[in-house]
N, C-alpha and C positions, 0 to 999 in steps of 0.2 A: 236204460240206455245211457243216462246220463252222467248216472254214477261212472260205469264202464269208460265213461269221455273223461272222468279226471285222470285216471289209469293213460291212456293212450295223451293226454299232453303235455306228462311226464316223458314218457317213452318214446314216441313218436319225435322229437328231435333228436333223443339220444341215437336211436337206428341207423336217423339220419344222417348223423355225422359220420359213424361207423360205417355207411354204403361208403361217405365219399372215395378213402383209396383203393377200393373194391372196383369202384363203376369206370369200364374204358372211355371216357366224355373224350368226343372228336376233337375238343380244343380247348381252351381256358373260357372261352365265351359259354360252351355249350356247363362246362362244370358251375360257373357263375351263375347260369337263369337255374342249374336245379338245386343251387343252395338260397337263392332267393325265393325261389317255388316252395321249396319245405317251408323258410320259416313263413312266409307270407301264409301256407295253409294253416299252419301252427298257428299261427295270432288269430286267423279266424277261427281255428277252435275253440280258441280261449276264449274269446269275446264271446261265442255262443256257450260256453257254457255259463259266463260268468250273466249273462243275460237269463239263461234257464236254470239255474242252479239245483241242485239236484239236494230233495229234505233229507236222505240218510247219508252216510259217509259208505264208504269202499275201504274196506280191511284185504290189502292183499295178500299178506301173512301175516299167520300170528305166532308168535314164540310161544308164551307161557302167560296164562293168568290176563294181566290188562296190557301187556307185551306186544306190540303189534308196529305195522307197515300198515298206515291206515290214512286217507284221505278225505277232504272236506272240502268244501265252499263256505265262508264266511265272509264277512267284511273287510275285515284284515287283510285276510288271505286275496279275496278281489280286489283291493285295492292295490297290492303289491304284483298279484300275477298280471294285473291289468295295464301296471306301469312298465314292468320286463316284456310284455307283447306287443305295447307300439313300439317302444326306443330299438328292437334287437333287429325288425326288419330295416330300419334306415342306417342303425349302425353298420349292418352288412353290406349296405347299400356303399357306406363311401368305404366300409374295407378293402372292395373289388379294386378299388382304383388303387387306395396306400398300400395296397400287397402285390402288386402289379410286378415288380420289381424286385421284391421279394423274394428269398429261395422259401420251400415246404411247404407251398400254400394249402396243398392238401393236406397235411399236418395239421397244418393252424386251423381251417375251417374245420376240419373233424375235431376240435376242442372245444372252437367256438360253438359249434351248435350243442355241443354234448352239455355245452354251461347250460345255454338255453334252457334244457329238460329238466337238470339239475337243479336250477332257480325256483322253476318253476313247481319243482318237486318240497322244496321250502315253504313255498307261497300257501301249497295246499295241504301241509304237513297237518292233520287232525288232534297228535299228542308229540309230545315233547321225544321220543325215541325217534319218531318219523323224522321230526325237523333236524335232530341232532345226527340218524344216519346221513341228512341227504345236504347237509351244512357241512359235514366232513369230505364227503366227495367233492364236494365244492371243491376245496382245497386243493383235490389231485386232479382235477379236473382244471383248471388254473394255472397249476404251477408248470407245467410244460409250454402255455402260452407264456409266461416272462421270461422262462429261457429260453425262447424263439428266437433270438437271433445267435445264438450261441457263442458269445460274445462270454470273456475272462467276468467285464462287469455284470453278464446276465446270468451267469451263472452262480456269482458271489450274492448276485439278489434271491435269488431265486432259494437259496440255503437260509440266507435271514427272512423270507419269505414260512421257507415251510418250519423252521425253530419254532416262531413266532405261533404259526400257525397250532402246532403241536402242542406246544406250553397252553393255549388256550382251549384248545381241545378237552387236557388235564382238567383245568379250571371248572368248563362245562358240564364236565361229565360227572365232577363228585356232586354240582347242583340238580343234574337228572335224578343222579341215584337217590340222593336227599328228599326229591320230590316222589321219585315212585317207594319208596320208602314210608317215608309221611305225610302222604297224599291220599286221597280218594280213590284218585283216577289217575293216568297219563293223560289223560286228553287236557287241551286248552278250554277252561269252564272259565268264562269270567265273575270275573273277584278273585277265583284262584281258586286250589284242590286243596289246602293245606288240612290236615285235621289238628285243631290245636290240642283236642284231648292225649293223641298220640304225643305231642309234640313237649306236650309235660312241661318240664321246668327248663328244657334246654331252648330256649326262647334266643339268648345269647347265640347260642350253635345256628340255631334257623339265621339270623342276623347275619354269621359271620359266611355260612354256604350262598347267600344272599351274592354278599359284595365276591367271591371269590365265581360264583356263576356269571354275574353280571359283567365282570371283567374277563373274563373268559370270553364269551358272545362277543364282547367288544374288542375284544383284541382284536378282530375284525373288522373294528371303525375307526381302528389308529387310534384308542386314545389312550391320555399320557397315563404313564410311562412306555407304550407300548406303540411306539408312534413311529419308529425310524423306518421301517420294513415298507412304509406306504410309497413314501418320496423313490425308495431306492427301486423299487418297481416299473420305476419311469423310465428304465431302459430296452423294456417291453415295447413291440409296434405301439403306435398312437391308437387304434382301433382298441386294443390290450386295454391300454392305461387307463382310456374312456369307460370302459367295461369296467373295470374296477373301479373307478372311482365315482361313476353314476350308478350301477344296479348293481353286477352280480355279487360281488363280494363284502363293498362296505356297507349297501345298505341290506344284506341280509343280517348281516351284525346288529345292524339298530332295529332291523326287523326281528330277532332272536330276543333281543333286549326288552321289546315293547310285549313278545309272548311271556317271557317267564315274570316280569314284572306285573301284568294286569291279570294273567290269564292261569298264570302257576301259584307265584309265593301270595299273588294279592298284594294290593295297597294299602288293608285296611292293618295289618299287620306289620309294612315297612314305614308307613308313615309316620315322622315325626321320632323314627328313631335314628342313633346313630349310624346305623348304615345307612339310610337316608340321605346323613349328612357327608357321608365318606364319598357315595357314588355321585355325589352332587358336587362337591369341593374337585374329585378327580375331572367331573365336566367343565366346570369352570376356571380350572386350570388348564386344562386342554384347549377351549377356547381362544384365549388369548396368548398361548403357545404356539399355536397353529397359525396365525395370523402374523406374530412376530418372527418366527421363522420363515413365513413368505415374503415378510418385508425385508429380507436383509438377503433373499437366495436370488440369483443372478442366472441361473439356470431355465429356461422357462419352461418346460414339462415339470419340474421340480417345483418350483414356485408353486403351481395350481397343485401339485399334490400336496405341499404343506396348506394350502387355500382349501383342501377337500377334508383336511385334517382338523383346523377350526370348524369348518359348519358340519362336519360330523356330529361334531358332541352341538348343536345347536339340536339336532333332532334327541339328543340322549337327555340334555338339559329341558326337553317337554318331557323324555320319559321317566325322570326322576324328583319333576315337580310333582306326580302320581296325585293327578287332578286330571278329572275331566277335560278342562279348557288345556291343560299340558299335554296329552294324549292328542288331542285336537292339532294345535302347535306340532308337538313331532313330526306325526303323519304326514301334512302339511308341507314341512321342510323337509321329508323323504321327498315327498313327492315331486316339489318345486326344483329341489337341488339337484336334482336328475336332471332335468330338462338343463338347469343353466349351466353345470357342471359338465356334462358332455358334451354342449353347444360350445367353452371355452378350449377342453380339450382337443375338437372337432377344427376348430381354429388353429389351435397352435401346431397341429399336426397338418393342416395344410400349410402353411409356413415350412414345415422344416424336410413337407415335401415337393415343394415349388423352390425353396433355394437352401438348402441344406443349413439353414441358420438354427440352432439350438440357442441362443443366449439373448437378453433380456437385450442390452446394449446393441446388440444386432439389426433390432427391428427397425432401424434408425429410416424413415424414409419410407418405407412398404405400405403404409397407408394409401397412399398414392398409385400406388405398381399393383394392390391387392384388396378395392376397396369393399368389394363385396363383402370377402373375408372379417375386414377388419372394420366395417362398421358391425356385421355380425359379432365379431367380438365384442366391440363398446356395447352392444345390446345386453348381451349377455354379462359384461361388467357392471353395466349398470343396475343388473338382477340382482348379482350379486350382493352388492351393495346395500341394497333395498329401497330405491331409488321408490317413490310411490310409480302408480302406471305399469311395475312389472310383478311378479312374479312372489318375488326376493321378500319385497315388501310386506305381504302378506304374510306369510309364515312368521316373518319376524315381530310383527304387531302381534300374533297371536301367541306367541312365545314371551313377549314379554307383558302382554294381558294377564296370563299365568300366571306368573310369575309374581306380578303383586296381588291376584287374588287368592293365591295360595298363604302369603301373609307370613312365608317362611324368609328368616332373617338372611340364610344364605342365599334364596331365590333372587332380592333385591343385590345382593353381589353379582347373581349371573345376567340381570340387567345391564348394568355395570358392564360386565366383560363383553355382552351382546353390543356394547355403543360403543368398547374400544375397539373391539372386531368390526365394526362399521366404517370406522374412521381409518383400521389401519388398510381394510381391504380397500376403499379408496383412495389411498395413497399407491399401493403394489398394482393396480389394477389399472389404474389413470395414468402411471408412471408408463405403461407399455402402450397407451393409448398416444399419449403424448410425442413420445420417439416415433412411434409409428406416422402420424399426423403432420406434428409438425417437427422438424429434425433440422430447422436452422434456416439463415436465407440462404448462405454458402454453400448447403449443402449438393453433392453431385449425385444427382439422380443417372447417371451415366451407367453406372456401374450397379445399377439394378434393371440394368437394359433387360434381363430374361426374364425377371420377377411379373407374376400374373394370375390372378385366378384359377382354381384350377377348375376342372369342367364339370359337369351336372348332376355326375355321382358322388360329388363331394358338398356340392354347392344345396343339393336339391332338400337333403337332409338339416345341415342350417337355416334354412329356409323357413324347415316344418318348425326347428326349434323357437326362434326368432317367435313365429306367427301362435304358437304356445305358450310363452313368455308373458307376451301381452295378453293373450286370452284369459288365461290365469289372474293378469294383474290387473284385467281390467271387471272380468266376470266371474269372480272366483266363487258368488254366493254360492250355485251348485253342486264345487266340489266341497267347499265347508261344511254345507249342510249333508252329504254321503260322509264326512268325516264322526258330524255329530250325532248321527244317528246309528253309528259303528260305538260309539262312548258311548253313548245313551241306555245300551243294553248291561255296560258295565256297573255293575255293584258296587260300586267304592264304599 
């Protein structure tokens, strides 16, 4: 029966979305309780199966030979499907409210749940054909959500969205064939499938499908050179933006990254070679790109996507330190940067749906008019940061624990970049705290007469974030130790 349950929490939100413009719902309240009703049933699915996991896998189809549509439970995969199951019921939770207003809501929720299944069908991908069909539906499953407002600019994103997308697709796909080629297996085996016998003297070749897979996958987590397509997203509803830039999209990327890296080509193989150092240099370039491009944008849904564009490759810079304690680190900052990442976006998107401000300069004052909100933002800035007490802090200590124990000369650079990205993200970050807070003695609070909280479906989800945050930062041996015992099976 179990097996059977990974099958159905795949599909069982995809249906769901698909009922929506089918089912005659007496009114927007009544369509509201039954798109919270599915996912809500949805996550308890998943909990329960991730609590009973099931020892064989479920091959739904099979093509040919070790070709298949085939599912699992692993650690990886529970750790990832476990994190898409609480964040998507509270995201839907303050969607009802910021899509209120809205035109196609039944449009948009029949996508939004269809990601749900699709995520979730990554999460529990068994071999590299599975992850990479259901990582491409992604893509089309998405791209109708940033052209939802069908807006000149949401459209023009939405094309550098799927270019992007498609060139990475390319990338991914000759590292599949490469792997089911000179592999063992499809399936994710940790240490990896590779057979070096096969593999003969093209060692070089493995090396070079290496960096052009890995950048592939991550063309998905914005990083450089492949970074514009994130920010420009931002003109997506805020519910959208959050979604992409907390689970379904970037961190399936760095969740794609951390499979073919540990579980396909193996570490024992890339370490300490030049692609090593190529996908490492391209992290730690992207880092401190990411950060300096948030420090100079004026924009603020903008901002936090070039902010989601730096600690992307924080999770990639674990996954190309290809160590244990790096792998550790990643997960870690997948995991953490969700929670703060959302909880930021979750903010700005009440903001610009309580007084139609978009721009950094704007906030001038609101602290006061919206304190809920915007001490929940300093919380979450502060995560960001890595302030000790939260979240942030944590991931970042383990990353760059890593980082010198790994002993690699350019690792001690991505230290480096991790302390300029500290410093720079408390500058862009405190800059909006500031304005918000304090905005001068002159300043006329007059003319933010309307500005105000908004109410319990938006409120109630920063809440859960906020109180996550700290539980993480304050009690994280738990999740650390479910990280280390995920590594621990791995062969390095």
């Amino acid at each position: 029966m179990n097996k059977i349950l990974m099958l159905i929490v795949v599909l069982f939100p995809i249906f769901s979305g698909v009922l929506i413009p089918m089912l005659p719902f007496r009114g927007r309240r009544a369509m509201c309780i039954f798109i919270e009703g599915c996912a809500l049933a949805e996550s308890a699915l998943v909990f329960f199966l991730l609590q009973n996991p099931p020892a064989e896998t479920l091959t739904v189809f099979r093509f040919t030979g070790n070709l298949s549509i085939t599912f699992r439970v692993d650690g990886m995969g529970a750790l990832f499907a476990g994190m898409a199951s609480f964040l998507w019921p509270l995201a839907l939770l303050y969607s009802f409210e910021y899509m209120k207003h809205e035109h196609s809501e039944k449009s948009f929720f029949l996508f939004y749940l269809i990601t749900y299944g699709i995520t979730l069908g990554i999460a529990l991908a068994e071999n590299i054909l599975t992850m990479y069909f259901f990582f491409e539906m992604l893509s089309m499953a998405t791209l109708p959500l940033i052209m939802h407002t069908r807006t000149r600019e949401a459209f023009l994103a939405s094309r550098s969205y799927l270019y992007y997308m498609l060139g990475g697709a390319a990338f991914a796909f000759i590292g599949m064939i490469f792997i089911l080629t000179y592999g063992t297996t499809s399936s994710f085996v940790p240490g990896g499938v590779l057979d070096t016998v096969k593999i003969g003297d093209k060692g070089n070749l493995l090396l070079l499908v290496y960096v052009l897979c890995f950048c592939g996958f991550s063309v998905k987590t914005a990083v450089f050179p492949f970074s514009s397509w994130l920010p420009k997203a931002g003109v997506a509803p805020t519910p959208v933006t959050a979604l992409l830039h907390a689970v379904a999209v970037v961190n399936t990327g760095a969740f794609a990254a951390m499979r073919v890296t540990y579980y396909s080509f193996g570490t024992d193989l890339l370490r300490g070679t030049w692609a090593q150092n190529v996908v490492m240099a391209l992290v730690v370039i992207t880092i401190v790109y990411g950060c300096s491009r948030a420090l100079k944008e004026t924009h603020l849904k903008r901002r936090l996507a070039w902010s989601t564009v730096s600690n992307l490759s924080y999770i990639l810079f674990g996954v190309v330190i290809m160590t244990p304690l790096g792998l550790v680190g990643g997960m870690s900052h997948m995991l953490f940067h969700s929670f703060m990442k959302i909880c930021s976006f979750f903010c700005a998107g009440a903001v610009i749906y309580k007084t139609g401000r978009n721009y950094v300069y704007e906030l001038d004052g609101l602290g006061r008019k919206m304190p809920k909100v915007f001490v929940t933002f300093t919380v979450s800035s502060l995560a960001l940061m890595g302030v000790p007490g939260l979240c942030g802090f944590v991931s970042k200590w383990n990353l760059c624990r890593a980082a010198v124990d790994s002993e690699n000369p350019l690792a001690y650079a991505g230290v480096a970049a991790l302390m300029v990205s500290a410093l720079l993200t408390a500058i862009y970050m405190l800059t909006m705290m500031i304005r918000a807070f304090f905005p001068g003695r002159d300043f006329d609070y007059g003319k933010l007469s309307e500005a105000k909280d908004p109410n319990w479906l938006m409120l109630l989800p920063l809440a859960v974030f906020v109180a996550v945050m700290f539980c993480f930062g304050l009690r994280s041996g738990p999740v650390i130790r479910f990280l280390q015992e995920i590594t621990g099976v791995v062969r390095f």
